[in-house]
KOLDO-909118 format. One record per residue (C-alpha): residue number from 1; chain; x, y, z. Coordinates in steps of 0.25 Angstrom, whole numbers, padded with zeros to 4 digits. Layout:
NUM,A,X,Y,Z
...
This chain:
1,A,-0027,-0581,-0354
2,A,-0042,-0580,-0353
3,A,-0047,-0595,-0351
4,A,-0056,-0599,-0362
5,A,-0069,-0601,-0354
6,A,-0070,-0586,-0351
7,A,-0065,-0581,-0367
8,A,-0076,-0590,-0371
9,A,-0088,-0587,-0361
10,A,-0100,-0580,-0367
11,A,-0099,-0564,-0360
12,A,-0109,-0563,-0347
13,A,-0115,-0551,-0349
14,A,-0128,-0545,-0342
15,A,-0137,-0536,-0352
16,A,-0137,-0526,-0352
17,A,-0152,-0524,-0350
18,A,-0151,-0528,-0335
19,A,-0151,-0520,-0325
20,A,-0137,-0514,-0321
21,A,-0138,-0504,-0310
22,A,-0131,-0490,-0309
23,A,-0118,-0490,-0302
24,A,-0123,-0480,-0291
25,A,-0132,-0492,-0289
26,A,-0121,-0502,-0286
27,A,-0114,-0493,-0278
28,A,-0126,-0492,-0269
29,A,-0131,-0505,-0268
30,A,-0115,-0509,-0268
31,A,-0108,-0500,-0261
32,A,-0117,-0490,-0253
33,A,-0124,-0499,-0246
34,A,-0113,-0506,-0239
35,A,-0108,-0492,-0232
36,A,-0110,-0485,-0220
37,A,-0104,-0471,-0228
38,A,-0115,-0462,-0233
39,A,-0115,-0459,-0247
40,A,-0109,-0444,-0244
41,A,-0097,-0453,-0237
42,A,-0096,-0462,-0249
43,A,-0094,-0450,-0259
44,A,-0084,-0443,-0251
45,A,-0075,-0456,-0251
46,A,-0077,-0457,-0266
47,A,-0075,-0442,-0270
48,A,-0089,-0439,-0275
49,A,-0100,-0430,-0271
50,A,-0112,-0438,-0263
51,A,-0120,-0431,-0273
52,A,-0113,-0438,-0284
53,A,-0114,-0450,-0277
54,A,-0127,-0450,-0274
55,A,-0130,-0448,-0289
56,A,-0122,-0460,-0292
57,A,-0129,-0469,-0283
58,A,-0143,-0466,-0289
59,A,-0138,-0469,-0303
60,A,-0136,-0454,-0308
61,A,-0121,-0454,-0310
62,A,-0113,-0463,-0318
63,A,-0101,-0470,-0315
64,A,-0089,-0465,-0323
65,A,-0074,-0470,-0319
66,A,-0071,-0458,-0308
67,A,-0082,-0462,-0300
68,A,-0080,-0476,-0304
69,A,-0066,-0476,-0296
70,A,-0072,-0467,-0284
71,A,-0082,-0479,-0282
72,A,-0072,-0489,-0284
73,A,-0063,-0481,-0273
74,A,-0077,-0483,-0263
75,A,-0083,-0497,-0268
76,A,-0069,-0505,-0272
77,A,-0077,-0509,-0284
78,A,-0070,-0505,-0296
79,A,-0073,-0494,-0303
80,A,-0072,-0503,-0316
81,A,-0087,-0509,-0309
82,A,-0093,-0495,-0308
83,A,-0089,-0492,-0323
84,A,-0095,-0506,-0326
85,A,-0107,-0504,-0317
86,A,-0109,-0489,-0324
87,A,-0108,-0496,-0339
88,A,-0118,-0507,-0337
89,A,-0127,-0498,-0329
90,A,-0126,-0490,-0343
91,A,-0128,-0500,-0352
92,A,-0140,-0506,-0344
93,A,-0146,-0492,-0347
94,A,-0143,-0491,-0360
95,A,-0146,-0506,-0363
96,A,-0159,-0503,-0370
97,A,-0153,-0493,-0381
98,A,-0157,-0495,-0396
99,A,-0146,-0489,-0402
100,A,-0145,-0491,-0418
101,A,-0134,-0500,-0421
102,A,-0124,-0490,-0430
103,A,-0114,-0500,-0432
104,A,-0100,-0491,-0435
105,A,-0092,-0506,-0440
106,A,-0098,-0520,-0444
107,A,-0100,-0528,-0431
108,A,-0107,-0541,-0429
């Protein structure tokens, strides 16, 4: 049973309009930075190019649930935080979207 002071609570959430760093961001400040292996060593033990890498670190590939795993397989952070870290990253780029509201159902 979920006691009633967390049913209840108003959601904490961060805008969406704050900064959120890439993930290859977090894994260098993170990760990277507490490690003597060079980042040719740390691709090998994850199973991905130092090329691939390297893009991932400066923000130019995305994190999608493959590579999520081989991170959580180097960092033990789950892979689940890489998939979050990527989403809001996302939505922290995209928060300044005017998109037409096209209501497909009454809602409100």
């Amino acid at each position: 049973m979920i006691p009633a002071f967390v049913s209840q609570s108003p959601e904490a959430s961060r805008p969406e309009h704050l900064y959120r760093p890439h993930p290859g961001e977090v894994f260098k400040r993170r990760c990277l930075s507490k490690t003597e292996l060079t980042q040719k060593e740390v691709a090998e033990k994850m199973g991905i190019s130092p090329k691939h890498l390297s893009r991932f670190i400066n923000g130019h590939v995305q994190v999608e649930i493959t590579l999520a795993r081989k991170l959580e397989s180097v960092t033990n952070i789950s892979a689940g935080a890489w998939l979050h870290y990527q989403t809001a990253y996302d939505l922290y780029k995209t928060a300044n979207m005017n998109l037409e509201k096209k209501p497909i159902y009454r809602f409100g």
